[in-house]
N, C-alpha and C positions, 0 to 999 in steps of 0.2 A: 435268369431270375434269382440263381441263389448268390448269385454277387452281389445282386440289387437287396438283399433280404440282410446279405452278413455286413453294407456298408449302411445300412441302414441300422441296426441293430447294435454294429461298431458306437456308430454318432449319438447313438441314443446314451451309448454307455460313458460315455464322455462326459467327467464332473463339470458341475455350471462355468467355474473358471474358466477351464479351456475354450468352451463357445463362443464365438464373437457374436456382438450386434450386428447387423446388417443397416446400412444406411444408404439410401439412393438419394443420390445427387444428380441436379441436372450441369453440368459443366461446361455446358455447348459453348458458353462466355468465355470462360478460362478458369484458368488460376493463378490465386498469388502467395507468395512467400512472406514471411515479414520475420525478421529479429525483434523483439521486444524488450525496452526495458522499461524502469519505470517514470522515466520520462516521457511526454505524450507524442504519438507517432500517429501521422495521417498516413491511413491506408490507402496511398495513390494509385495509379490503373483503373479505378471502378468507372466504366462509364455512365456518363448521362442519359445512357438509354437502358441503364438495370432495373430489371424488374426486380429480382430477387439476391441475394446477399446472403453466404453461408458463412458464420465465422465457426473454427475448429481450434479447438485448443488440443493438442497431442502433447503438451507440454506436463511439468507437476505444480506449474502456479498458476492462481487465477490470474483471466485476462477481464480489466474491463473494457466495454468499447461503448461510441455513443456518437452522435453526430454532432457535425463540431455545433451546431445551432439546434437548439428547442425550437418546437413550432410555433414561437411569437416572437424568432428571432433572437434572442436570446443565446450569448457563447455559453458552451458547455465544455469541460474538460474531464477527458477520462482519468477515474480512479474512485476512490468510497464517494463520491455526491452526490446529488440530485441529476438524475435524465442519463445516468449508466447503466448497464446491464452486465452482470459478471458473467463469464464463461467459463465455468470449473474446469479443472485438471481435466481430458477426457471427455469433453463437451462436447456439443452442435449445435449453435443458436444461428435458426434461419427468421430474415427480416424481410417481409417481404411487402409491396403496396408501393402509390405512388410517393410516398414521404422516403423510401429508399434511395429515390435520385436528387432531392432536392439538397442536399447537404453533404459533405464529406465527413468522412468516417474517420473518427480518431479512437486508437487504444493506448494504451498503457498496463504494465502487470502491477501485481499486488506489493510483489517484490523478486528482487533478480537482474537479471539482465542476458541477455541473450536466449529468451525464452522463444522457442519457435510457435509458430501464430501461422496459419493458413487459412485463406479468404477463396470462395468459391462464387463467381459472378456470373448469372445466368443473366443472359440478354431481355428486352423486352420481345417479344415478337408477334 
């Protein structure tokens, strides 16, 4: 009990910095790696059967991402335009519904290049 009291008491005393987020991910899908730069990159691997779509920025530059098609069909290209979503430095953007399988997924950064980008695809089930 007094382990439990002194590592408890320890954590408490830990400035905000040092704490991490906690984030749960379902992964059961997989995962993907991706290089980025700011030329537009389809993030290939996702199946047709994803429910869900994590994208994670661990990088220092934003990532935008978007599906290559708007829902009336319509190309879309990532970067500052219409029908993007940016991913900050340090991010989590989950996308999740049936509009997740119907299009392929394109990113591109803000600026850089070989910015690392990791995509987390949970299945449908």
């Amino acid at each position: 009990m007094r382990l439990f009291l002194a590592l408890v008491l320890a954590l408490t005393a830990l400035p905000a910095q040092a704490q991490q987020q906690t984030i749960e991910l379902d992964i059961s899908g997989g995962v993907l790696g991706f290089s980025l730069g700011t030329s537009p990159t389809t993030l290939s691997g996702i199946p047709p059967s994803t429910k869900s779509i994590t994208f994670t920025n661990p990088g220092a530059v934003s990532v935008y991402v978007c599906p290559s098609l708007d829902m009336t069909g319509n190309p879309l290209t990532p970067g500052p335009n219409p029908g993007n979503t940016v991913v900050a430095p340090g991010s989590v953007l989950v996308v999740s519904g049936t509009g997740v399988r119907e299009s392929q997924w394109l990113a591109a950064t803000a600026t850089g290049s070989d910015v690392p980008f990791t995509v987390v695809v949970s299945p449908n089930q």
